[in-house]
BALUM-340389 format. One record per residue (C-alpha): residue in one letter; x, y, z. Coordinates in steps of 0.02 Angstrom, whole numbers, padded with zeros to 5 digits, always signed. Example, Ala and Ser with C-alpha at 12.3 -4.5 7.8 and 13.67 -1.06 7.14 Angstrom:
REM BALUM-340389
{node "A"; {+00615; -00225; +00390}} {node "S"; {+00684; -00053; +00357}} 
END
This chain:
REM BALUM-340389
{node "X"; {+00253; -00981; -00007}} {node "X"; {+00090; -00868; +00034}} {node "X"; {+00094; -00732; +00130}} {node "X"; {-00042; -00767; +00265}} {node "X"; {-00035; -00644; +00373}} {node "X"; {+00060; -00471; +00415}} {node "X"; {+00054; -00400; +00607}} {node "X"; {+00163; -00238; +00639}} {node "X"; {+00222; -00203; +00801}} {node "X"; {+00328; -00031; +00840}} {node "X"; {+00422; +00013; +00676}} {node "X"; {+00433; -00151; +00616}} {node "X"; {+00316; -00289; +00527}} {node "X"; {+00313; -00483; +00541}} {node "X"; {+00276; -00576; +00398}} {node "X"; {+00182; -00761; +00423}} {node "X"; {+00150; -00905; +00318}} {node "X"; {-00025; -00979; +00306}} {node "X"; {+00027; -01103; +00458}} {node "X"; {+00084; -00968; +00557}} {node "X"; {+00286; -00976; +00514}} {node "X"; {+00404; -00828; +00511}} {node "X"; {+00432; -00784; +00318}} {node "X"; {+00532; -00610; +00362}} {node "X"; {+00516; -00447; +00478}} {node "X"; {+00525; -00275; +00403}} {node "X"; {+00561; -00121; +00457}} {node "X"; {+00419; +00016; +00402}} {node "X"; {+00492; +00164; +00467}} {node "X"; {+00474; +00250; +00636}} {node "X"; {+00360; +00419; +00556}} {node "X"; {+00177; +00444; +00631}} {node "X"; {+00111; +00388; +00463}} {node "X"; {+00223; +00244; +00408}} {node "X"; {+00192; +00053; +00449}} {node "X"; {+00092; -00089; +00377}} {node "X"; {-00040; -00009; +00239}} {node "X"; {-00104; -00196; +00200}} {node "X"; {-00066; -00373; +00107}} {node "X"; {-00113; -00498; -00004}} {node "X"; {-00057; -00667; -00019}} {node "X"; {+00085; -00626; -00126}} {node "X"; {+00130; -00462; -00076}} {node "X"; {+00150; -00327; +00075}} {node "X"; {+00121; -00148; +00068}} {node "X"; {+00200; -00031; +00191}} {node "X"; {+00200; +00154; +00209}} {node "X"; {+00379; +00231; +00212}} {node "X"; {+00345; +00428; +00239}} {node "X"; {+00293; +00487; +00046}} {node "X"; {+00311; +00322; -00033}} {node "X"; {+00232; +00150; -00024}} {node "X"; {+00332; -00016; -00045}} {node "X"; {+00280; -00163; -00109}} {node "X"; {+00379; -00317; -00036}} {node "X"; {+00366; -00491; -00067}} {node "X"; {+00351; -00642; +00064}} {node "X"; {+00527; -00606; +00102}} {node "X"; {+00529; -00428; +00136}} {node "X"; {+00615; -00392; -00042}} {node "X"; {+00562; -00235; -00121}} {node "X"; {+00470; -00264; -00276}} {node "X"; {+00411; -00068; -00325}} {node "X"; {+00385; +00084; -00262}} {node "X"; {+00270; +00224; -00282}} {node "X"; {+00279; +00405; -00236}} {node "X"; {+00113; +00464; -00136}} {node "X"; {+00093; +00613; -00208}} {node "X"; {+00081; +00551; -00357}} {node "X"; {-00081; +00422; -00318}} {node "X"; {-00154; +00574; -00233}} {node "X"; {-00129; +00703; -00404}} {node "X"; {-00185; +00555; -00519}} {node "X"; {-00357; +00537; -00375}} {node "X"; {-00372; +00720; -00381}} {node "X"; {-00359; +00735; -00577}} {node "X"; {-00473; +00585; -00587}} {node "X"; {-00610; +00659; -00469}} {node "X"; {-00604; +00817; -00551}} {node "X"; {-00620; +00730; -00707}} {node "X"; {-00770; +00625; -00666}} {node "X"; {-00866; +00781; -00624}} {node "X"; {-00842; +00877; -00772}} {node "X"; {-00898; +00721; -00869}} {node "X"; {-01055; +00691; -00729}} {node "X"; {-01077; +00890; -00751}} {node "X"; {-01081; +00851; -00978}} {node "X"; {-01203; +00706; -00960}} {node "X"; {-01333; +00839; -00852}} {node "X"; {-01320; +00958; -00969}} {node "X"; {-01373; +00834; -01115}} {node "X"; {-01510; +00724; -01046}} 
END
């Protein structure tokens, strides 16, 4: 089944079917930052303090990822971007 919708309410997150049906209901944490990050229609994100989870239409874990470590490989990225932009300038 699809994943048509995901609505979180308090600490925890309801999961709908395209018709509207309860698939599952999560629990994202109770920290100022966690809850419902977004969804597709095979998958749910949440926020769990430093780590994001990605569920399935049942609320089954499927990975996780470490925030920290998105935000290093963004920063490492960026930095690397403009020391590239920064080459190109020098060259034209």
């Amino acid at each position: 089944m699809a994943i048509g919708s995901a609505i979180q309410k308090g600490t925890s997150v309801s999961i709908f079917d395209e018709n509207g049906k309860p698939l599952a209901i999560i629990h994202c944490g109770n920290g100022p930052e966690d809850g419902l990050v977004g969804y597709t229609s095979t998958t749910i994100t949440l926020r769990r303090g430093s780590t994001l989870q990605i569920c399935d239409e049942k609320g089954r874990v499927k990975n996780t990822r470490a925030i920290w470590i998105l935000r290093w490989i963004g920063t490492y990225s960026g930095e690397g971007n403009a020391l590239l932009n920064e080459a190109r300038s020098k060259t034209l």
